[in-house]
C-alpha positions, 0 to 999 in steps of 0.5 A: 776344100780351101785355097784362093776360093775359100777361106779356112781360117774363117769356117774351116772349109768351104761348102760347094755343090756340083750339078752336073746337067744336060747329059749329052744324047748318047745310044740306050746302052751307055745310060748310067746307074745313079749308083754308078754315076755317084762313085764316079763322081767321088772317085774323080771329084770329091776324093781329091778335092774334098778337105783339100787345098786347091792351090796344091791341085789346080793352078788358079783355083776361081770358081771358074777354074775349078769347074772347068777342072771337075768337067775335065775329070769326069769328061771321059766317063760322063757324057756331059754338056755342062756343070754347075759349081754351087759357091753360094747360095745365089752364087754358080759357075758353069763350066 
């Protein structure tokens, strides 16, 4: 992914990680398999954002911004209180 947040021209892309954390308290039977858990996060997320310029996608694309985006996208199938949004190696958002 490139755009205000990343710079192409100087490695081609930029790396990120997502943590998604603190799963909110939710009744037994609406756990989630990893392996469900993961094609939604790449069927909301990484599909549309990997190798993507993110000024095209989200108005403002901060560190911040995005993760709030990423949070909105998984909000209706993911229980979640809060995300990390890895930009560096010291350096995260939470959203």
């Amino acid at each position: 992914m490139f755009g205000r947040l990343c710079r192409p021209d100087t490695s081609g892309s930029c790396n990120q990680r997502l943590q998604l954390q603190n799963f909110s308290c939710f009744p037994k039977e609406n756990f989630l398999d990893f392996a469900d858990l993961k094609k939604i996060v790449k069927a909301k997320v990484l599909d549309r954002l990997d190798h993507r310029n993110l000024d095209e996608i989200i108005e403002n694309p901060t560190a911040e911004n995005v993760a709030e985006w990423i949070k909105e996208q998984l909000r209706e199938e993911i229980p979640l209180k809060s995300i990390k949004l890895w930009v560096g190696k010291w350096k995260w958002v939470e959203g």
